[in-house]
TORMIKOL-373199 format. One record per residue (C-alpha): residue number from 1; chain; x negated, y negated, z negated. Coordinates in steps of 0.25 Angstrom, whole numbers, plus 5000, padded with zeros to 4 digits. Example, Ala and Ser with C-alpha at 12.3 -4.5 7.8 and 13.67 -1.06 7.14 Angstrom:
<rs>
- k;c;c1;c2;c3
- 1;A;4951;5018;4969;
- 2;A;4945;5004;4971;
</rs>
This chain:
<rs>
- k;c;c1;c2;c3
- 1;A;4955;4990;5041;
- 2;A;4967;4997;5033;
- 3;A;4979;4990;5028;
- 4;A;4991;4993;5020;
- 5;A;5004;4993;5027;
- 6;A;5008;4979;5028;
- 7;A;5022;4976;5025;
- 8;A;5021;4959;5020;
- 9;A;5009;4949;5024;
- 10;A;5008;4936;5016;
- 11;A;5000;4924;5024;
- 12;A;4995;4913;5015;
- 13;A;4991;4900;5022;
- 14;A;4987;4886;5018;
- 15;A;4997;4880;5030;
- 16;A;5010;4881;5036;
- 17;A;5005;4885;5050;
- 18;A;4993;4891;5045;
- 19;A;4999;4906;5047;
- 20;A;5004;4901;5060;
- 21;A;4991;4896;5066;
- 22;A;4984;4910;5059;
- 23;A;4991;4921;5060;
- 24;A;5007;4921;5065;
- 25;A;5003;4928;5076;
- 26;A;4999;4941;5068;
- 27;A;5010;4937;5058;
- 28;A;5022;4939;5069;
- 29;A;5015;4951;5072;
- 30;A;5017;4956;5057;
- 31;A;5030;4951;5056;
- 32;A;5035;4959;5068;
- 33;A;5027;4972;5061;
- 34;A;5039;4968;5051;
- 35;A;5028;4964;5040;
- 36;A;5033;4953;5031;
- 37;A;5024;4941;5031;
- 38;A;5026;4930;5020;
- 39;A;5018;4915;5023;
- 40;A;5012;4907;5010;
- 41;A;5009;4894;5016;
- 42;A;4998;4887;5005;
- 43;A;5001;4871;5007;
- 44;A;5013;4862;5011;
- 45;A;5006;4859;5025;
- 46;A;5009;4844;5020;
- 47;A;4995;4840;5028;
- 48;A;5000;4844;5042;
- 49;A;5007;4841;5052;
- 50;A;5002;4828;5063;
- 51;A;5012;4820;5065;
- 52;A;5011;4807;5057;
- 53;A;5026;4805;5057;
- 54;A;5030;4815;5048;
- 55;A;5030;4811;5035;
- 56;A;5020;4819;5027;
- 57;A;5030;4823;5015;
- 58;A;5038;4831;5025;
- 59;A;5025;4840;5032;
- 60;A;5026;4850;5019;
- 61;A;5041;4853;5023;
- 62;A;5037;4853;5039;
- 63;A;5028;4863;5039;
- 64;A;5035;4870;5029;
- 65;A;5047;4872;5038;
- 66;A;5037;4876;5051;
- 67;A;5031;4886;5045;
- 68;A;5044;4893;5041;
- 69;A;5048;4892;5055;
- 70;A;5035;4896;5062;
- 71;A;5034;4907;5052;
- 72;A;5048;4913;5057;
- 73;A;5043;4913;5072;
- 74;A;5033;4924;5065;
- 75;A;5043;4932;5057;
- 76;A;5039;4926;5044;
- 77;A;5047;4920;5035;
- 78;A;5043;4922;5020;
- 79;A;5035;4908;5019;
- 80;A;5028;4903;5006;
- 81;A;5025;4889;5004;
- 82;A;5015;4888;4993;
- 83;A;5015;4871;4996;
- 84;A;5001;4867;4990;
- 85;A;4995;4855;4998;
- 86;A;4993;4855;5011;
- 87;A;4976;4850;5013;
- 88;A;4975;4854;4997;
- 89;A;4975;4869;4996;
- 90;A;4963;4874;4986;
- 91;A;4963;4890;4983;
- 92;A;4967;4886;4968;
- 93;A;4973;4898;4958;
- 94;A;4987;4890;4959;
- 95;A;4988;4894;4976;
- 96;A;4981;4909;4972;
- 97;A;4993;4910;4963;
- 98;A;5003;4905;4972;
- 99;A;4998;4915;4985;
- 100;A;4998;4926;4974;
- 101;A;5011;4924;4971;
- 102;A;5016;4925;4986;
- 103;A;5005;4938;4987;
- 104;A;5014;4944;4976;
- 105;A;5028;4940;4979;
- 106;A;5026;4945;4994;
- 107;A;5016;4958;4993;
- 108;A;5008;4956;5004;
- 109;A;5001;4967;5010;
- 110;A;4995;4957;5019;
- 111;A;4990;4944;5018;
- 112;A;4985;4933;5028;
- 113;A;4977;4920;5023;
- 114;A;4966;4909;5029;
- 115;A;4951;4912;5028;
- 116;A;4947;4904;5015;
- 117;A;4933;4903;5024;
- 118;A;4930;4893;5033;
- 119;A;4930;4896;5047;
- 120;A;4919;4888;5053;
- 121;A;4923;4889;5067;
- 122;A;4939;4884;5066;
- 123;A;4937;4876;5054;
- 124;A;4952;4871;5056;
- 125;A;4956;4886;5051;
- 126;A;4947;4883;5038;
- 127;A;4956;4871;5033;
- 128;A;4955;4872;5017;
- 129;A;4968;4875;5016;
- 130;A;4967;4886;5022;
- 131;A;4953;4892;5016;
- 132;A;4960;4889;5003;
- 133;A;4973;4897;5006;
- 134;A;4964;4909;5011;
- 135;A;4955;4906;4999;
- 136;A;4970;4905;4990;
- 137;A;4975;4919;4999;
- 138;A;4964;4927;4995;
- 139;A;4962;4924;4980;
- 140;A;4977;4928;4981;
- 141;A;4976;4939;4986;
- 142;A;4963;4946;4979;
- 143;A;4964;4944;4967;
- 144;A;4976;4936;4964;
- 145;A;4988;4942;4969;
- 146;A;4983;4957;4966;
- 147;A;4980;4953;4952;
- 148;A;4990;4954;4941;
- 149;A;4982;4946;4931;
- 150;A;4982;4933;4941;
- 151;A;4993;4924;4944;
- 152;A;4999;4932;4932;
- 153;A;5011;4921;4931;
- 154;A;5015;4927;4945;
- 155;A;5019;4941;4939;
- 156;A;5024;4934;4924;
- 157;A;5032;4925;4930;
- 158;A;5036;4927;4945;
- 159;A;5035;4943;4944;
- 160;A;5025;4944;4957;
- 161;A;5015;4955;4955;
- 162;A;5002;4957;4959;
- 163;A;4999;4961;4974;
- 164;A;4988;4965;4981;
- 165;A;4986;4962;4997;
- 166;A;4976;4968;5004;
- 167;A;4976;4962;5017;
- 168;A;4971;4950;5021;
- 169;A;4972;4944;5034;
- 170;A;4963;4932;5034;
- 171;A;4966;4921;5048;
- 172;A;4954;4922;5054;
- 173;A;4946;4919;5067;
- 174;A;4932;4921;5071;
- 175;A;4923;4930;5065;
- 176;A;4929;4934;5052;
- 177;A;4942;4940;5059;
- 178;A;4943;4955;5059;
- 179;A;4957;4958;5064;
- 180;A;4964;4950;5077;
- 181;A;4980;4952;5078;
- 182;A;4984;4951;5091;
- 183;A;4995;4942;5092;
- 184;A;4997;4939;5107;
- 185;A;5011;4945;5105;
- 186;A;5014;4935;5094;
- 187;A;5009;4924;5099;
- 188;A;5020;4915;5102;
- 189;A;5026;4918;5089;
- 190;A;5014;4911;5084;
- 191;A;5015;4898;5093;
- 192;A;5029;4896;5089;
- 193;A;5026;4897;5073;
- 194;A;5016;4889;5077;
- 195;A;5023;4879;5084;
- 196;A;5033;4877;5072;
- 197;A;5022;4871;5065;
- 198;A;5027;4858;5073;
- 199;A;5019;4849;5062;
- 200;A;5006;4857;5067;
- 201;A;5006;4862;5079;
- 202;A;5016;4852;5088;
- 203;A;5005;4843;5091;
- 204;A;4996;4854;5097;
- 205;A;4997;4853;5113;
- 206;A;4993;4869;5115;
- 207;A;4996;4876;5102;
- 208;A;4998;4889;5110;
- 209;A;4985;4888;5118;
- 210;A;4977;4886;5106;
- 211;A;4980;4897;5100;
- 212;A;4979;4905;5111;
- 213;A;4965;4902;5111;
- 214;A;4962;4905;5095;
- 215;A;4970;4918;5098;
- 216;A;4966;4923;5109;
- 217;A;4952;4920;5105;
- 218;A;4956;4932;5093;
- 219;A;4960;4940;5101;
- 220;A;4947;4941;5109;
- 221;A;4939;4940;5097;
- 222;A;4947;4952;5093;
- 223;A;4944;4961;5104;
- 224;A;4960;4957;5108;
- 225;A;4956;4953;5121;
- 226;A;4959;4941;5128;
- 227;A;4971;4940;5132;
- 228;A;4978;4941;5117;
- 229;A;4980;4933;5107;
- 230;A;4976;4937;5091;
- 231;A;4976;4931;5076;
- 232;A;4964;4935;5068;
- 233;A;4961;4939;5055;
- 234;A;4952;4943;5044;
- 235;A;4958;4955;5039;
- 236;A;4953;4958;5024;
- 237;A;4958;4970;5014;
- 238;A;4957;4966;5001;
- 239;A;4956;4979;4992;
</rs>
């Protein structure tokens, strides 16, 4: 599959920790390539978190500042917090407008989202939030962001014109990947971004395990063999 040189990468997610668990492997591997990548985090992530002892009102500015960090241990540090409700997010015209808006002021050449399907056999990864972010990601980028006749206030009053991306990179396991990333070499750059996602991950007694079985599972899917470790992906060109 051809693609475009790629110079900046957008990745829109429902969650702080989302690109983390999804795809920091293959974005430290960009970010090393020196592509620049920008994050769009949907919700506040004020619905995390496990400890009963944190008061609720401060989760929004916890996972905030985790995801800032765990994005620096990935070379990012362009983040976008478009703060809609975390449990609440609905592909509506107002979050197709607002990811249009961070397609147009960044340029992507290349942008990464959550499957809008449901994935039968890990329905954790189908959490609403995340189908309607994918859903939200796609409509932005065909037709919305390309489409000068939409969104109009974005060039009338911010200046932002239209933009087309052409690459999507869809997270994806199981069947409906087409392209593995192998990440054995990033791997511990993922951990820890990971592992500043105290509020999510601090409570998991083998985090590193874990997803050494999810990755090294992709790997031999494929064709990587077993003893790597890789990120998938649905790779789609939007014309």
């Amino acid at each position: 599959m051809a693609e475009e040189k790629t110079e900046r990468a957008l990745v829109v997610v429902a969650h702080p920790d989302d690109a983390d668990f999804g795809a920091a492997g293959t974005i430290a591997t960009w970010t090393d390539e020196g592509i620049a990548v920008t994050y769009c985090i949907c919700t506040n992530g004020d619905a995390g978190g496990f400890d009963p002892a944190v008061p609720r009102e401060d989760i929004a500015g916890i996972r905030q500042a985790e995801q800032r960090a765990a994005a620096k241990e990935v070379g990012v540090d362009d983040l976008v917090f478009l703060g809609y409700p975390d449990g609440q997010l609905v592909p509506s015209f107002d979050l197709r407008r607002d990811i249009s808006r961070v397609i147009r002021r960044v340029r992507p050449q290349r942008l990464v989202m959550q499957s809008p399907e449901i994935n039968w056999e890990r329905i954790g990864a189908s959490h609403p939030d995340h189908r309607a972010s994918g859903e939200a990601a796609l409509c932005a980028v065909y037709p919305d962001a390309r489409n000068p006749f939409t969104h109009t206030t974005l060039l009338q009053d911010e200046g932002l014109e239209a933009w087309t991306v052409h690459d999507l990179w869809v997270m994806s396991t199981g069947e409906g990947a087409n392209r593995w990333v192998d990440i054995t070499g990033t791997f511990d750059r993922k951990v820890a971004a990971l592992r500043q996602h105290g509020s999510q991950t601090s409570h998991m007694d083998d985090l590193e395990g874990m997803l050494r079985g999810w990755l090294g599972a992709n790997a031999v899917r494929g064709g990587l063999g077993d003893d790597r470790l890789a990120e998938s992906f649905r790779v789609v060109t939007v014309p």
